[in-house]
C-alpha positions in Angstrom: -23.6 -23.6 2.4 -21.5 -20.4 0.6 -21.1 -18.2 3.4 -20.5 -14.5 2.0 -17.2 -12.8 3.4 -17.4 -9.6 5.0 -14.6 -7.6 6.4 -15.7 -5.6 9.6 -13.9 -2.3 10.4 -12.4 -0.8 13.9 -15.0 2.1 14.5 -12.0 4.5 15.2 -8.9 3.1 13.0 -6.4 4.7 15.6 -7.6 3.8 18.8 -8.0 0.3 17.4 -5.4 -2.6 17.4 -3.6 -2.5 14.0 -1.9 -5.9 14.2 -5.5 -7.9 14.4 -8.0 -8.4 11.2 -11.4 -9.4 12.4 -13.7 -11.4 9.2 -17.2 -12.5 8.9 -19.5 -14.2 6.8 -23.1 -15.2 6.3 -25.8 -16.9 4.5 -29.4 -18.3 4.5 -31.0 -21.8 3.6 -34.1 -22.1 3.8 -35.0 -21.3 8.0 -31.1 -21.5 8.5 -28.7 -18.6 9.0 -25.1 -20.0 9.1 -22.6 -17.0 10.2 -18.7 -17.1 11.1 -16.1 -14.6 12.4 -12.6 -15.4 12.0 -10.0 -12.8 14.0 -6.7 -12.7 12.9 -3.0 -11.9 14.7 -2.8 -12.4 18.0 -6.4 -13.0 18.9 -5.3 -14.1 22.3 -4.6 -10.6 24.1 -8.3 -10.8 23.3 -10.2 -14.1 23.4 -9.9 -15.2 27.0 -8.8 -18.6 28.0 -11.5 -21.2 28.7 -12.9 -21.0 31.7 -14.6 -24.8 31.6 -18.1 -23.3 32.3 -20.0 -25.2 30.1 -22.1 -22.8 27.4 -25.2 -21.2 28.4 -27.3 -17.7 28.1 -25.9 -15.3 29.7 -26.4 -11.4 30.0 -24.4 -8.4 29.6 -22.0 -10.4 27.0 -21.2 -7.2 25.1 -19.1 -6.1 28.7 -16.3 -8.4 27.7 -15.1 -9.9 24.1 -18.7 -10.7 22.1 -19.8 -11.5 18.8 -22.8 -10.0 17.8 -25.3 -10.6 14.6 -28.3 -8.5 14.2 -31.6 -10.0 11.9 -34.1 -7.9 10.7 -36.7 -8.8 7.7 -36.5 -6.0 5.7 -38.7 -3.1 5.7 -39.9 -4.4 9.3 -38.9 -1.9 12.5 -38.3 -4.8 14.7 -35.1 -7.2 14.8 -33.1 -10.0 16.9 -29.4 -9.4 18.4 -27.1 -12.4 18.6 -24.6 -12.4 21.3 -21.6 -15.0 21.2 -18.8 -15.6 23.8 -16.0 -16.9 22.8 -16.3 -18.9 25.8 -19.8 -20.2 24.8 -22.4 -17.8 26.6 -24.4 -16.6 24.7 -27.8 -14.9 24.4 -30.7 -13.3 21.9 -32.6 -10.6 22.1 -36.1 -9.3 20.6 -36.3 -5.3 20.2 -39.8 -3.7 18.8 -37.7 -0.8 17.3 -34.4 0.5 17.3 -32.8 0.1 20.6 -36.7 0.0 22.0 -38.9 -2.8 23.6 -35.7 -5.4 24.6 -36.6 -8.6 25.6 -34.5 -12.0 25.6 -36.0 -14.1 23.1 -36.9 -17.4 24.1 -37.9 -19.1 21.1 -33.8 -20.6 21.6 -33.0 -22.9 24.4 -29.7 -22.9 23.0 -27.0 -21.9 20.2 -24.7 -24.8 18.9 -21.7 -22.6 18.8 -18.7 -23.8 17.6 -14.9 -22.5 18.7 -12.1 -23.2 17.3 -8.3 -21.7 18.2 -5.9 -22.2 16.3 -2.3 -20.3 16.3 -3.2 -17.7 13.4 -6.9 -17.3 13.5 -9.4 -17.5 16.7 -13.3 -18.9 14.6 -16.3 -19.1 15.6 -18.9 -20.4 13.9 -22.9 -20.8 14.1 -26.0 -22.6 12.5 -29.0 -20.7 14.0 -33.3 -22.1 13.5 -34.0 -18.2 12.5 -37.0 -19.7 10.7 -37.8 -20.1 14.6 -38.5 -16.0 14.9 -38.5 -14.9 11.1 -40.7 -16.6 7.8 -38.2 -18.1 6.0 -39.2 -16.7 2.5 -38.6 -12.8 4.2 -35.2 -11.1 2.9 -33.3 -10.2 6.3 -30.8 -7.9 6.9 -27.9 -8.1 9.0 -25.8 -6.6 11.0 -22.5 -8.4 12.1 -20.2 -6.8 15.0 -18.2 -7.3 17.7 -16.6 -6.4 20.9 -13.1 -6.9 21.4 -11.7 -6.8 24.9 -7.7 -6.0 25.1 -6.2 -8.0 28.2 -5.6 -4.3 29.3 -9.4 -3.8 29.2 -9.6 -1.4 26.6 -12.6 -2.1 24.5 -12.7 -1.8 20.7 -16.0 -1.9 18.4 -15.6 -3.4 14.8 -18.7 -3.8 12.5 -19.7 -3.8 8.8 -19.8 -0.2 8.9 -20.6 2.6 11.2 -22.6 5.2 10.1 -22.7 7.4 13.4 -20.4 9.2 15.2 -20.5 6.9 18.2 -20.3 3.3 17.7 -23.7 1.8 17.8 -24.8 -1.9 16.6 -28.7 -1.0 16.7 -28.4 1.3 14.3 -30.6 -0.2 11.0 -28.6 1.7 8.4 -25.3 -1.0 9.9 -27.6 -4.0 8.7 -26.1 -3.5 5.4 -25.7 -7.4 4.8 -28.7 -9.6 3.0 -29.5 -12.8 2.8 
């Protein structure tokens, strides 16, 4: 599968680390969505070391270093929200509207994440069932983010693009991705 690249951008360039580059990409076959994030420089001071849990759902993900993707079909108010550990928690979420009606969405039993750390470039990478919450012949739109925890606990917010003047993921004008 082609994944597109995306870059995602620190919501405030100069309260945000300089030294890391944070990547994404994504694309759609058939009921699949396959997404990765690749972050660049020293992606240790924010990927935490394994703990040896082994991966399950988890809540309150976007507290620490997360990976989010955000699904919507297009023209629809409702949409899904993705969140990755690099640890492998994870968790999804249904909302009605924006920010409105939250509920963890059980249609997944699981996400086949997969990490890999190398010296240059922290990945992770996942093949998700959307045609499990969205007809697969529906454009989507989608939002790709995350939250990157400093080992000094500073958090930082990078997305696709942040139209507001706070940094906020829900926001439908951010899903500027299609597949």
């Amino acid at each position: 599968m082609n994944l597109q690249p995306l870059a995602l951008q620190p919501f405030s360039p100069d309260g945000s680390p300089s030294e890391v580059r944070l990547t994404g990409a994504i694309a759609r076959r058939a009921k699949i969505v396959a997404m990765r994030y690749e972050l660049w420089g020293p992606w240790q001071e924010f990927v935490p070391p394994l703990s040896g849990e082994p991966p399950a759902r988890r809540h309150r993900l976007w507290e620490d270093t997360c990976f989010e993707l955000f699904l919507a079909v297009k023209g629809e108010p409702e949409y899904w929200e993705f969140n990755l550990s690099p640890g492998g928690q994870w968790n999804v979420y249904r909302f009605d509207a924006c920010r409105q009606g939250m509920e963890e969405e059980r249609a997944f039993t699981a996400l086949p994440l997969s990490v890999r750390r190398q010296p240059e470039v922290f990945r992770l990478e996942l093949e998700v069932e959307a045609g499990k919450i969205v007809p697969p012949a529906q454009p989507l739109e989608v939002g790709l983010s995350a939250v990157l925890k400093g080992r000094d606990g500073k958090l930082t917010y990078w997305a696709l693009t942040h139209p507001g003047s706070q940094p906020d993921f829900h926001r439908r004008d951010s899903f500027i991705a299609n597949v």
